[in-house]
C-alpha positions, 0 to 999 in steps of 0.5 A: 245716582247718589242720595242727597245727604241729610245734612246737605240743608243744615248751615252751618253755624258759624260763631252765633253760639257760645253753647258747646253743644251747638255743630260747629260742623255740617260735615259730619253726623252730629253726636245725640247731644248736639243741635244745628242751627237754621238759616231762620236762627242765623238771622235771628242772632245777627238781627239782635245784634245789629239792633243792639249795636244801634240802640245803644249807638243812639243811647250815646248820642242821646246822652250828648244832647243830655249832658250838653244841655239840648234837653228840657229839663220837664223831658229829664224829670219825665224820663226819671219818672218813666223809669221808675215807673217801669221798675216798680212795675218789674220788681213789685209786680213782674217780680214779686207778686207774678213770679214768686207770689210773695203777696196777693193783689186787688184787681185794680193794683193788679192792672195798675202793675200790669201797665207799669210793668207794661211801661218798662218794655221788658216783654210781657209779665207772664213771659218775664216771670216765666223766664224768672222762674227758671232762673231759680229753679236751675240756677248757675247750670246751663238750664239758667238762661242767664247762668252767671258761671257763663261770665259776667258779660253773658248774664248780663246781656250776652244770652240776648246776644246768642241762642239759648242753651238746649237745656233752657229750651227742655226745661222751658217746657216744664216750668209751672206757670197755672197760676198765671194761666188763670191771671186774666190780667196777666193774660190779657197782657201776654194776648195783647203786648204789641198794643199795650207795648206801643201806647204805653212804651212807645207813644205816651213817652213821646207824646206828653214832652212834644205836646206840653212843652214842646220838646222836638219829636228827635229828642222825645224818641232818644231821651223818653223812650230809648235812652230810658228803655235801655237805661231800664234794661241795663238796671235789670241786667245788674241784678243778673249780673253784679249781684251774682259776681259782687258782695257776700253770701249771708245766707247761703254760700252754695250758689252765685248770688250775693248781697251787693251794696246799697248802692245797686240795691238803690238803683234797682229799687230794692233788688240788690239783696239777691242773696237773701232773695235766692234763699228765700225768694217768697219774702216780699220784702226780697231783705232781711233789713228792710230800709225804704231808701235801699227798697222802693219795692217793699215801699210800694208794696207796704202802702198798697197795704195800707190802702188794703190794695195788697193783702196776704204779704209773705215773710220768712221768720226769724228762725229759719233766717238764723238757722239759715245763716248758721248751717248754709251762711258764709260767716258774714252775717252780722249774726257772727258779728259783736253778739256771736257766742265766739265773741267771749266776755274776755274780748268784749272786756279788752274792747276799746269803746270810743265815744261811748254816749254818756260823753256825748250826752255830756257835750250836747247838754253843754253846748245847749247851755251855752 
């Protein structure tokens, strides 16, 4: 009788993975660099999209009772507030200060951020900054579990859509990660996510607009707790994905991130400048030219300052920005702008300067005369 063959209990793996690495083949003996997938990874894929697909679905609907005027208005500024919680919970804590230690922290701001990170629903912060680091460390190669060379639609919520690349599995398991071991904020998180996850993502969102203004139980489980969830997400998701494709590179040409516009930095309270933030990802400031309107981030981190809650706050000099720019930069830097020593006495001379400020000085003093 012939043996069974060793490939008879593997499945094959239809279209789960985009990874060229992943058998496509149960037929054949597989070469040393290739995998197979599971029964257990087939359901695990399919069920993330299922799951995606109807979330989103519901967000759509959602957005219907928003916009048709079905929602209280203390349930809209409840959500806002939510939502922006989460994030200065994500940036000011799961970003800078665990996954980059560009400050240090008090035990009490420490758990402060714990719960606002813990508010986003964005898995906990030991597994956010792990993912995080990664990222930098091997980014745009296949290590990179969002390698924004995979598309833009992959690093921006496709890599939670497929099975990891190998390669992020191997280097999963040597990314440093000691310095949050000792964390025992961090770690009474990672310990107990599901908990804290339920009382704060799921349960005080809901509760606070049923019990106070009476909003329906329906409309408290689509608007405060999915649609800002997934809002949440989304906004993360831009930092992976349009600050890799869109904007410029200042400070270093040689990988995908850029500075995107303000707009995006508004909207991801300060995590728009991405190019500066790959370049020098210890500045707390995560930009060169720190505005609180483009940065709530750096605003937040800045007053816990004052309140002597945030200490040890890390920023890249002068120098080495200007050395950066002039030996890996793209040229966009204002650095090359009106003072670049290209920029002779002769073309400054041949400048047109309109409204120059002593004809503006003049019409203001005139119309405070009138």
């Amino acid at each position: 009788m012939t043996p069974p063959s060793p490939l008879s209990n593997r499945v094959k793996p239809d279209d789960l993975s985009l990874d060229p690495k992943i058998r496509r083949s149960p037929y054949h003996d597989p070469p040393e660099n290739e995998v197979f997938l599971t029964q257990k990874d087939i359901i695990y894929v399919r069920t993330r999209r299922v799951l995606f697909l109807i979330g989103h679905l519901f967000c759509l609907y959602a957005l219907y009772l928003v916009f048709s005027g079905q929602v209280h208005s203390y349930t809209l500024l409840w959500s806002v507030a939510i939502l922006y919680a989460g994030k200065v919970g994500i940036t000011a804590g799961a970003h800078r200060l665990w996954s980059h230690n560009a400050y240090k922290a008090t035990v009490s701001l420490r758990i402060i951020l714990m719960l606002l990170q813990t508010v986003s629903f964005e898995m906990s912060a030991y597994g956010w900054s792990k993912i995080h680091r990664i990222h930098h460390k091997y980014c745009d190669t296949d290590s990179d579990p969002v390698n924004a060379k995979r598309g833009f639609f992959f690093s921006h919520c496709g890599w939670l859509l497929i099975l990891e690349h190998p390669d992020v599995k191997e280097k999963n398991k040597t990314i440093w990660m000691e310095d949050l071991h000792k964390d025992k904020v961090v770690m009474f998180q990672h310990r107990n996510y599901a908990l804290l996850v339920t009382i704060f993502a799921y349960l005080i969102p809901v509760f606070v607009p049923w019990y106070y203004w009476n909003e329906s139980l329906w409309t408290c489980n689509l608007v405060p707790f999915l649609l800002t969830t997934v809002i949440t997400k989304h906004i993360t998701f831009c930092v992976n994905s349009v600050a890799h494709y869109y904007g410029m590179k200042p400070y270093n040409k040689n990988f995908s991130p850029r500075e995107t516009n303000p707009f995006i930095s508004w909207l991801t309270v300060g995590e728009g400048w991405h190019n500066f933030h790959h370049a020098f990802p210890w500045d707390y400031r995560n930009s060169e030219f720190v505005g609180y309107a483009n940065n709530l981030g750096c605003f937040f981190i800045d007053m816990c300052a004052s309140l002597r809650m945030a200490y040890d706050l890390k920023t890249v000099s002068e120098k080495e920005i200007v050395r950066r720019v002039k030996t890996s930069g793209d040229g966009t830097h204002c650095l090359w702008g009106w003072n670049d020593e290209a920029n002779t006495p002769e073309k400054k001379a041949a400048t047109e300067i309109r409204y120059p400020k002593e004809e503006v000085e003049e019409e203001y003093n005139f119309c405070k005369e009138m």
